[in-house]
C-alpha positions as a Markdown table, in Angstrom:
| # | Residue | x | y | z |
|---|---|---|---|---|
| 1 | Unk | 140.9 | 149.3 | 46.6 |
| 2 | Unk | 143.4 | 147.3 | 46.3 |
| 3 | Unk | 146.6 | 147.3 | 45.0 |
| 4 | Unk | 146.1 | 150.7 | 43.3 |
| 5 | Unk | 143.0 | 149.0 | 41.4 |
| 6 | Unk | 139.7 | 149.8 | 42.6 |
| 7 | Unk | 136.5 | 147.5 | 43.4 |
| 8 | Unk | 132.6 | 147.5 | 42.8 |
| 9 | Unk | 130.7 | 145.8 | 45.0 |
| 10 | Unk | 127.7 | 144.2 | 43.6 |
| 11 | Unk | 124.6 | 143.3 | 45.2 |
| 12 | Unk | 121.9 | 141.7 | 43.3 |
| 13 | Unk | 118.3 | 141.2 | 45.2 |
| 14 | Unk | 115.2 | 140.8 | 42.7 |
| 15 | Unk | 111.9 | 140.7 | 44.2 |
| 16 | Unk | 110.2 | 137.5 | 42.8 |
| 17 | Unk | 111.2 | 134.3 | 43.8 |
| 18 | Unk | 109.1 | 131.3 | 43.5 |
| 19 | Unk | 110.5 | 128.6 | 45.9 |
| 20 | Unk | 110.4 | 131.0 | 49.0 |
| 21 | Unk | 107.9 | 134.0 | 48.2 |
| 22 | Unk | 110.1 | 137.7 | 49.1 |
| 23 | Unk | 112.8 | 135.5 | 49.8 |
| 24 | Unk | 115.5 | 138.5 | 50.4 |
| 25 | Unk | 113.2 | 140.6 | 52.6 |
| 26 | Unk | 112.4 | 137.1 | 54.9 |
| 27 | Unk | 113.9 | 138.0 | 57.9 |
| 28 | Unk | 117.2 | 136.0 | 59.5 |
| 29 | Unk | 117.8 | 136.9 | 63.2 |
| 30 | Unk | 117.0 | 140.8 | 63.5 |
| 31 | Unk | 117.0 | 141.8 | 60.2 |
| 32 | Unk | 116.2 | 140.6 | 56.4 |
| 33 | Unk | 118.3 | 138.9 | 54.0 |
| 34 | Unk | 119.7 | 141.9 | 51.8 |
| 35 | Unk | 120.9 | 143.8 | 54.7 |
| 36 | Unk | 123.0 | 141.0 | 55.7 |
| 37 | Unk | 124.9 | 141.0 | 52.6 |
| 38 | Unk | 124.8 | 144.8 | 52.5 |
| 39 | Unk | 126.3 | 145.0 | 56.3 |
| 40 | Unk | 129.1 | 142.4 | 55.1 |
| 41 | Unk | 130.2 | 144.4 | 52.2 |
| 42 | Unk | 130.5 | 147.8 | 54.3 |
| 43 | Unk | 132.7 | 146.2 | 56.1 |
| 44 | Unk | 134.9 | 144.8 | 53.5 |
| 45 | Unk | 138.3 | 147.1 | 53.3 |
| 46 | Unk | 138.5 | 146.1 | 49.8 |
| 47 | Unk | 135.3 | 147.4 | 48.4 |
| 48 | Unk | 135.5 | 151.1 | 47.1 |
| 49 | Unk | 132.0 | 152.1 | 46.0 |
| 50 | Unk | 128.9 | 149.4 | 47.3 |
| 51 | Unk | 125.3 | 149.6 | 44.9 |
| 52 | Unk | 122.3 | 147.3 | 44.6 |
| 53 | Unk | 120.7 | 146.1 | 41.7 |
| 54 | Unk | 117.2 | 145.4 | 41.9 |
| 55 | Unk | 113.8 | 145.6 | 40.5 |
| 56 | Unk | 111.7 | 146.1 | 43.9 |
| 57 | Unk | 110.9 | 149.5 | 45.7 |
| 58 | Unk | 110.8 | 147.7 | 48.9 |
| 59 | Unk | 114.7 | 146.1 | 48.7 |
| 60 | Unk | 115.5 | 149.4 | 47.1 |
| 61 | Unk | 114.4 | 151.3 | 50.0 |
| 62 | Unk | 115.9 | 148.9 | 52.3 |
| 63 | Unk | 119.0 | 149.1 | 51.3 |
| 64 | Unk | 118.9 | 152.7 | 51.2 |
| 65 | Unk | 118.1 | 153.1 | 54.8 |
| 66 | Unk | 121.1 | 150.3 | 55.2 |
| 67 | Unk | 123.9 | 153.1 | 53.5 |
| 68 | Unk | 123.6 | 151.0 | 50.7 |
| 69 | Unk | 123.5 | 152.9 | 46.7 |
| 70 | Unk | 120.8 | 151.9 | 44.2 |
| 71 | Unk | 121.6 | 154.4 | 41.4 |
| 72 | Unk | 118.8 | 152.2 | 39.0 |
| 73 | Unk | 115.8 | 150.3 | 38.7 |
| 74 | Unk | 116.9 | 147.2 | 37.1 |
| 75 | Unk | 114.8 | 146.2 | 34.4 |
| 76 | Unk | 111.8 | 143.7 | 34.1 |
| 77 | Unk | 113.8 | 141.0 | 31.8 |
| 78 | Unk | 116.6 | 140.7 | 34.2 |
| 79 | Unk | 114.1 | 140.4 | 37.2 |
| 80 | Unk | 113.2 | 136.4 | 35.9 |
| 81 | Unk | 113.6 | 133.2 | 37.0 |
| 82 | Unk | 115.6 | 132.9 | 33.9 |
| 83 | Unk | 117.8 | 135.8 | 34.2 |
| 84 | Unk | 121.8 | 135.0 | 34.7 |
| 85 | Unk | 123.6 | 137.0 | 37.2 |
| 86 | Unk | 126.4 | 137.3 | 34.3 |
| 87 | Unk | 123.8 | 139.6 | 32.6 |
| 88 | Unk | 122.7 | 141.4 | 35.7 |
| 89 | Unk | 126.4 | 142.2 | 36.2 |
| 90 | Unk | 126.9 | 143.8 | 32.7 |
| 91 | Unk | 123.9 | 146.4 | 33.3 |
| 92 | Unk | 124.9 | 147.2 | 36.2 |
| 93 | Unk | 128.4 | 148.0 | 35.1 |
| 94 | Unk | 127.1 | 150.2 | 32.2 |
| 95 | Unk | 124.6 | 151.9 | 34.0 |
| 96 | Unk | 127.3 | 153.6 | 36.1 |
| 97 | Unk | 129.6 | 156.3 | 34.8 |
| 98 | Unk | 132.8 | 155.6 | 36.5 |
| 99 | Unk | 134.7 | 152.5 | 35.4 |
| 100 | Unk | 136.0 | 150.2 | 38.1 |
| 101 | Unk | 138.7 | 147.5 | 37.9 |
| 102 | Unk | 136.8 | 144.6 | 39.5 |
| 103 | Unk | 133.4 | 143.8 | 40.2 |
| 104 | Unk | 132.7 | 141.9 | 42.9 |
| 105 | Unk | 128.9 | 140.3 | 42.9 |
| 106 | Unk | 127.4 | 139.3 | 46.3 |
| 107 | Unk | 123.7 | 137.3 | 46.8 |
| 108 | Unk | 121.5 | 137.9 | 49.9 |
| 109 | Unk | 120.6 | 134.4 | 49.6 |
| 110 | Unk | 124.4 | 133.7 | 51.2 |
| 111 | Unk | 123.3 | 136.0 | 54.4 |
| 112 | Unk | 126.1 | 134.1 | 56.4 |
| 113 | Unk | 129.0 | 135.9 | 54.0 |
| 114 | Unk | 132.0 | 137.6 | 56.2 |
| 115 | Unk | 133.5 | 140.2 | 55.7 |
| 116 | Unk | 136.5 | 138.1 | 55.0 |
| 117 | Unk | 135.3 | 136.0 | 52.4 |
| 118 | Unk | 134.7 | 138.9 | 50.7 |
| 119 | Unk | 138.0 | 140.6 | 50.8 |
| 120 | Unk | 139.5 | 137.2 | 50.7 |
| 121 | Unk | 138.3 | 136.5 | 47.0 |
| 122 | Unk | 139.1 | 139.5 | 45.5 |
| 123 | Unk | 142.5 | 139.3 | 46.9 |
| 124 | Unk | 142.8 | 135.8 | 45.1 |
| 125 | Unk | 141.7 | 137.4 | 42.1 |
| 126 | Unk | 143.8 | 140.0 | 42.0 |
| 127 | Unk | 147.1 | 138.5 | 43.4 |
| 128 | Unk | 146.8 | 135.5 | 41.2 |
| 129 | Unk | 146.0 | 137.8 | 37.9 |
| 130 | Unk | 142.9 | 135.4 | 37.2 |
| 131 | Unk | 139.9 | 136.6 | 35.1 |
| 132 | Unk | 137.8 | 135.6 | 37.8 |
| 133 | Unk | 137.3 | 134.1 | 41.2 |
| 134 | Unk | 134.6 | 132.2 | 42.8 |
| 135 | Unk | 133.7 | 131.3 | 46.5 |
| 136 | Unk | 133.4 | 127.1 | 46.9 |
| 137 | Unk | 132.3 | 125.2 | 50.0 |
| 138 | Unk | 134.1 | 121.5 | 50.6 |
| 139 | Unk | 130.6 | 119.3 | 49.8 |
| 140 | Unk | 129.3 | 116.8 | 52.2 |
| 141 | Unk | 128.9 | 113.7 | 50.3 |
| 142 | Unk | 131.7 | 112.9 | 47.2 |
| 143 | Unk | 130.0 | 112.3 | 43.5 |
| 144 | Unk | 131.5 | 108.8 | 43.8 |
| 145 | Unk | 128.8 | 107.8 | 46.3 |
| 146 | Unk | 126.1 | 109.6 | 43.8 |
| 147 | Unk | 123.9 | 108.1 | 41.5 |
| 148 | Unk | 121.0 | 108.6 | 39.0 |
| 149 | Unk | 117.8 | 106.4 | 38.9 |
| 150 | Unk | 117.0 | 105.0 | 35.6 |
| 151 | Unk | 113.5 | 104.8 | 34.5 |
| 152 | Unk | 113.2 | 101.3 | 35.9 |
| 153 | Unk | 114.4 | 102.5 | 39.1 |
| 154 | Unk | 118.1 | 101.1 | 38.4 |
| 155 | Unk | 121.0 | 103.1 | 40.2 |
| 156 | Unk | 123.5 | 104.8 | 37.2 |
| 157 | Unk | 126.8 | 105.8 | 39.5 |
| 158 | Unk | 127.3 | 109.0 | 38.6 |
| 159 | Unk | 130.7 | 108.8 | 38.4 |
| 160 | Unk | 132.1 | 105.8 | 36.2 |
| 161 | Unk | 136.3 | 107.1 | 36.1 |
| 162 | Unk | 136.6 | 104.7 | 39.1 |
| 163 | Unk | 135.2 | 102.2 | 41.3 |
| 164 | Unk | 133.3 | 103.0 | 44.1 |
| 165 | Unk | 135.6 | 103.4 | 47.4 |
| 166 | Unk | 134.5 | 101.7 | 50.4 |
| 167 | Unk | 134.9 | 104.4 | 52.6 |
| 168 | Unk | 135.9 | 108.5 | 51.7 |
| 169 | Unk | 139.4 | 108.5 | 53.5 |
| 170 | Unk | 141.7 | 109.0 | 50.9 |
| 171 | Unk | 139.3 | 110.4 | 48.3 |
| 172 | Unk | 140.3 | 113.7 | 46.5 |
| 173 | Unk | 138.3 | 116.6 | 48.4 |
| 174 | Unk | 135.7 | 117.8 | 46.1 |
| 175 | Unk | 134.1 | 121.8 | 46.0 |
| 176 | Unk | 131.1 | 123.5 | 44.4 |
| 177 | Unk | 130.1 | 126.4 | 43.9 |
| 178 | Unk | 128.3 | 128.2 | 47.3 |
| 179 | Unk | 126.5 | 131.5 | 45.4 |
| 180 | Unk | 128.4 | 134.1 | 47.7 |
| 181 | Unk | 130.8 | 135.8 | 45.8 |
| 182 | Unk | 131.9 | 136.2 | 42.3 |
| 183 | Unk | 134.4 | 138.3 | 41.6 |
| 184 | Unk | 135.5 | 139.1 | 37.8 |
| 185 | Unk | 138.3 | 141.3 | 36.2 |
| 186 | Unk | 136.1 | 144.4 | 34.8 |
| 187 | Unk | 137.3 | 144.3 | 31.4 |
| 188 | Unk | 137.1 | 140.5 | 30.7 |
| 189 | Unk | 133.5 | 140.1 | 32.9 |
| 190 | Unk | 132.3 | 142.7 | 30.2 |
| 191 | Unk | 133.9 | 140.3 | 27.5 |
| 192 | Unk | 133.0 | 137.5 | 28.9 |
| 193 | Unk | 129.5 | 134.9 | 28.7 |
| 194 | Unk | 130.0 | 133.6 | 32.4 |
| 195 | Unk | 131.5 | 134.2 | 35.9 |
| 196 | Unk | 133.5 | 131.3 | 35.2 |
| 197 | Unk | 136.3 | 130.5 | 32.7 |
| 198 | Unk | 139.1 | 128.3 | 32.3 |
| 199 | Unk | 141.2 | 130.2 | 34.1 |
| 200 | Unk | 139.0 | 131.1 | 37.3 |
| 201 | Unk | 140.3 | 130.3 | 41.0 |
| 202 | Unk | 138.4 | 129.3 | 43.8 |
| 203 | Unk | 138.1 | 130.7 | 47.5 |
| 204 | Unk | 137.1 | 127.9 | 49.9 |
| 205 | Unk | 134.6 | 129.1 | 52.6 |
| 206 | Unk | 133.9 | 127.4 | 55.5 |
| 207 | Unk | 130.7 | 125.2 | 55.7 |
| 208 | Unk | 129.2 | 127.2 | 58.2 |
| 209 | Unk | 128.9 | 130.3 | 56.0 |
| 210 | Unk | 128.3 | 128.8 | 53.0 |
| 211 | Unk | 124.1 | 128.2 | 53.9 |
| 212 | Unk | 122.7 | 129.2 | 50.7 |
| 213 | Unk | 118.9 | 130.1 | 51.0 |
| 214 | Unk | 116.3 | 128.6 | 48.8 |
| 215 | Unk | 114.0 | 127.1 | 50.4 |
| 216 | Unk | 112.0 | 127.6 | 54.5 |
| 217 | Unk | 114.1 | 124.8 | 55.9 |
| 218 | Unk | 117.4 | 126.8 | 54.5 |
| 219 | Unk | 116.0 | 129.6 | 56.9 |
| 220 | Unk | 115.9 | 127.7 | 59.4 |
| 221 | Unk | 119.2 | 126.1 | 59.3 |
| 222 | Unk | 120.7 | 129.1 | 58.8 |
| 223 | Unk | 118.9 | 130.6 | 62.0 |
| 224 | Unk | 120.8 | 127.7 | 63.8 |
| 225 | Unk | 123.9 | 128.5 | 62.4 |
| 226 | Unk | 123.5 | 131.6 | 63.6 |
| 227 | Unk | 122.2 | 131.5 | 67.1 |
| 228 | Unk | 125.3 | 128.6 | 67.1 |
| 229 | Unk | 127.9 | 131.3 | 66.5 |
| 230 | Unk | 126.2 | 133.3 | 69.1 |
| 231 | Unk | 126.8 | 130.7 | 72.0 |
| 232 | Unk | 129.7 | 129.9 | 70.6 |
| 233 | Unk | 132.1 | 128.2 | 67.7 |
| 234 | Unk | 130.4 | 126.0 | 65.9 |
């Protein structure tokens, strides 16, 4: 709850996955994938009512042992590679009875997500009266150092609005997008074609929570993280 407006929290965990096979039951540390999310979001003080959307029995039952809802089997179509979470969001919110203010979306495949983060976003989203609210990480290398091969193997700069700079000090910082949370205005999420809009704010999280797993070696870099934050700050 907050501010007298109340708050879904989302969790989204299909069971196919082709770059990293059961990718949200691999487990990180102790325990899998899902139930770090699931763990993060009980512990968010904004979240009123926590449910999983999902298309496997054994991440279903998972995150019923976890405390975590699964009122519904989601179905087969939004299980794809191709399916958008914007889509997954909108049966979710009309499977369920009650109506809730805002939806907040969270991924497994950000295991690394505080608690924080999450309250942190939907506080943006609700004190700035955005449609919608995003988490971003700061990214490593600036698009003014990227480029495209051609064909012929010729570097295309990716970004022609300016020379390239001899060294980053002094460059604009640049964000994308990190896949942990996505929180939406119900009304206008149920309106709307995409998490983002013209009028969507960003949450920056910091780099070291913002691992988002894809692939064996984002395991294990995450596992690093992790066992970093044990010994200490990283």
């Amino acid at each position: 709850m907050i501010e007298g407006r109340s708050v879904l929290g989302l969790v989204t965990a299909r069971g196919g996955s082709q770059a990293l096979v059961g990718k949200n039951l691999r487990n990180l540390g102790d325990k899998p994938l899902v139930l770090w999310v699931i763990e993060a979001a009980q512990a968010s003080v904004r979240i009123d009512r926590l449910i999983l959307s999902s298309d496997d029995p054994e991440i279903i039952s998972a995150a019923k042992d976890a405390g975590c809802e699964a009122p519904f089997v989601r179905p087969a179509n939004l299980a794809t590679n191709q399916a958008r979470s914007i889509d997954v969001a909108h049966h979710a919110v009309s499977e369920l009875a009650e109506a809730y203010d805002f939806v907040a979306l969270l991924q497994p495949t950000s295991p690394l997500v505080a608690p924080q983060d999450i309250d942190g976003a939907i506080d943006r989203c609700q004190s700035t009266g955005a449609p919608s609210c995003v988490t971003v990480s700061k990214v490593d290398k600036h698009p003014a150092w990227m480029f495209r091969l051609s064909p012929d193997m010729e570097l295309l700069a990716l970004s022609t609005s300016q020379a390239r700079p001899s060294q980053r000090q002094g460059l604009e910082s640049v964000y994308a997008l990190n896949g942990a949370v996505f929180v939406a205005q119900r009304d206008w999420l149920m309106a709307s074609d995409d998490f983002i809009g013209p009028e969507t704010v960003g949450y920056e999280m910091p780099k070291e929570r913002s691992i988002d797993i894809d692939t064996p070696l984002d395991l294990v870099i995450a596992d690093a993280i992790l066992k970093s934050t044990v010994d200490g700050p990283v």
